[in-house]
C-alpha positions as CSV (number, residue, x, y, z in Angstrom):
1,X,14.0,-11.7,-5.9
2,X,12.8,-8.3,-6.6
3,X,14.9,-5.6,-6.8
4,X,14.1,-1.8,-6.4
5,X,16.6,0.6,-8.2
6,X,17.7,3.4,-5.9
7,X,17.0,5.9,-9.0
8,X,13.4,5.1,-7.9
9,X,13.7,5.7,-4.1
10,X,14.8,9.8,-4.2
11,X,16.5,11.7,-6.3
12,X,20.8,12.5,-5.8
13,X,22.6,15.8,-5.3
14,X,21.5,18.2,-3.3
15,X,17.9,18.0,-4.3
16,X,17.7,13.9,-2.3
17,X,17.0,16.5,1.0
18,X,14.7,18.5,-0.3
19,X,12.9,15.7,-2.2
20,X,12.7,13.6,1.1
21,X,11.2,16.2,3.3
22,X,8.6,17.1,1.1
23,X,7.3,14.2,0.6
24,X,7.1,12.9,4.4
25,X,4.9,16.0,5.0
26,X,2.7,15.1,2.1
27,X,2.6,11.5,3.2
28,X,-0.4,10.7,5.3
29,X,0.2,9.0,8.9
30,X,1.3,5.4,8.7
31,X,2.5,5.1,5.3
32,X,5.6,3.7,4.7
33,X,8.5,5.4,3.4
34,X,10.0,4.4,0.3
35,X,13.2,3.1,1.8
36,X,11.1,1.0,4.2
37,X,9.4,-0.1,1.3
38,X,11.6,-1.4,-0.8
39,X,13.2,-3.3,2.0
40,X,9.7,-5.1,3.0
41,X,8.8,-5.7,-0.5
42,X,12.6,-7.3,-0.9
43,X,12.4,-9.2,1.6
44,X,9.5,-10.8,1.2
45,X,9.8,-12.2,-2.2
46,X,7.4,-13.8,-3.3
47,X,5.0,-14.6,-0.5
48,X,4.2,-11.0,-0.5
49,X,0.5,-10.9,-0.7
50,X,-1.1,-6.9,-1.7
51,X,-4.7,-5.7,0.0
52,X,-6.6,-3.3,-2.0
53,X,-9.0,-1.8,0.5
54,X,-10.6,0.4,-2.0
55,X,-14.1,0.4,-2.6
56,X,-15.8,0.4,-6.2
57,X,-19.4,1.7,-4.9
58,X,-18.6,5.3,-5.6
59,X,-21.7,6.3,-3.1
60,X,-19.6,3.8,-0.3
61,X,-16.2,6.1,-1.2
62,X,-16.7,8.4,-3.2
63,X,-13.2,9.6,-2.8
64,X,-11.9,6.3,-4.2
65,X,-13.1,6.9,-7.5
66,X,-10.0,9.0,-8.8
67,X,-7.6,6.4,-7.5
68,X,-9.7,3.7,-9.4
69,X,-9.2,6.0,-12.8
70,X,-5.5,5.6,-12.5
71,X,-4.8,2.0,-11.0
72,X,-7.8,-0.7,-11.0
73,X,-8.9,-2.8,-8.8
74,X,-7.0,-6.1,-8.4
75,X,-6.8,-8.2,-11.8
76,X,-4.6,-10.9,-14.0
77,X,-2.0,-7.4,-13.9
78,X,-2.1,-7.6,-10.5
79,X,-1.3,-11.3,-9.5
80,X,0.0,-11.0,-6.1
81,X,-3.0,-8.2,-4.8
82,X,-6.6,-9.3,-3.6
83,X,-9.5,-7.2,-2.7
84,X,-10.6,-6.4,0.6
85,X,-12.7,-3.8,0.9
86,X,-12.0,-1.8,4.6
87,X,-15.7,-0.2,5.4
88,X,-15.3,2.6,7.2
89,X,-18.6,2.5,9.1
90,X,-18.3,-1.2,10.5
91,X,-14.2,-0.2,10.9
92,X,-13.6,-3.7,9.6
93,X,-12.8,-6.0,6.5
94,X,-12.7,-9.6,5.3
95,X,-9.4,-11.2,6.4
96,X,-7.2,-12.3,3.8
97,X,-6.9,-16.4,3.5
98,X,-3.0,-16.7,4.4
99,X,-0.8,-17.1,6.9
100,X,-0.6,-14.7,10.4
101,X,3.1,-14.4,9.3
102,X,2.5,-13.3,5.4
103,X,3.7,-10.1,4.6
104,X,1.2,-7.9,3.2
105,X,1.1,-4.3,2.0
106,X,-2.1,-2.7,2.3
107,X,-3.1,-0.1,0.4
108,X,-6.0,2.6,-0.5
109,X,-5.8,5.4,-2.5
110,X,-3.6,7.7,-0.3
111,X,-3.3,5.8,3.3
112,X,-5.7,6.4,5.5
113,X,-7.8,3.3,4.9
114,X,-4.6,1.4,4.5
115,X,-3.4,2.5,7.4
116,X,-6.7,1.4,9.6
117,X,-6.4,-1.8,7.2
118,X,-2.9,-2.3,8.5
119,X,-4.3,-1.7,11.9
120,X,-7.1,-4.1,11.9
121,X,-5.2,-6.7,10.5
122,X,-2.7,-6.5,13.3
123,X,-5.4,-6.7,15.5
124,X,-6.4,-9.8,14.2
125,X,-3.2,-11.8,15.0
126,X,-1.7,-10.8,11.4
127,X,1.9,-9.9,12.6
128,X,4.1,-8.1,8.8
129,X,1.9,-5.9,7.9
130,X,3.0,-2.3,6.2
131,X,0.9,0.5,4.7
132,X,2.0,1.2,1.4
133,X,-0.3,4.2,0.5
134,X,-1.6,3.7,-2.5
135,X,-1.4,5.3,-6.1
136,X,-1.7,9.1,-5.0
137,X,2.0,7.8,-3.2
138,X,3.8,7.5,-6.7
139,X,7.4,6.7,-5.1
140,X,5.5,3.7,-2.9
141,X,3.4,2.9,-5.8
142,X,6.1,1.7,-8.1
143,X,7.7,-0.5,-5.5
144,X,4.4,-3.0,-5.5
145,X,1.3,-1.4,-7.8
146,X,1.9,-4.2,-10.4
147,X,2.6,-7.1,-7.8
């Protein structure tokens, strides 16, 4: 089972408040907190399944290109993650080849694809789906960027 140390979810003392408040103004809409985080990625062991939604094609998202410089796309150091690509224009993606019930993380670079990943995928019958930000979300990022 994997296990997140709370050391990795907030700081203690007085600065934990501070710390906490900050970052859910920075987080974007739909991203998961870190405490919701580590519970979903706990609990799901290892059927947990990771969607990149990135896109390589830095004309398609240009945006994604910064995020790509400091995690890659999904690879042998990534076992559990696959590539999806979320296009923005069609508002759709492949569907990932597991069960409804999987537990997935989705992810972009910050959350806002992962987020309309997340949506779409619920929309499609998927049912434990959670937005996990991606690598501009450090705290989230630690929980599940090398799953």
């Amino acid at each position: 089972m994997f296990r997140v140390p709370v050391s990795l979810l907030r700081p203690a003392g007085p600065a934990a408040r501070h710390y906490c408040t900050k970052k859910m103004a920075e987080r974007k809409a739909g991203v998961a907190s870190p405490e919701e985080l580590a519970a979903f990625v706990e609990n799901a062991g290892a059927q947990l399944v990771v969607v990149d939604v990135r896109n390589p094609d830095a004309q398609a998202e240009p945006g994604d290109q910064k995020s790509l410089a400091v995690a890659g796309l999904p690879g042998a150091d990534r076992p559990r993650a696959v590539h999806l690509i979320f296009d923005r224009s069609s508002k759709s993606m492949p569907l990932p080849d597991v069960a409804k019930d999987t537990p997935i993380i989705t992810h972009c670079g910050g959350g806002g694809r992962g987020q309309q990943a997340k949506d779409f995928l619920l929309a499609h019958g998927f049912s434990n789906v959670l937005n996990g930000g991606g690598p501009k979300e450090k705290d989230c990022w630690a929980m599940f960027g090398k799953l």
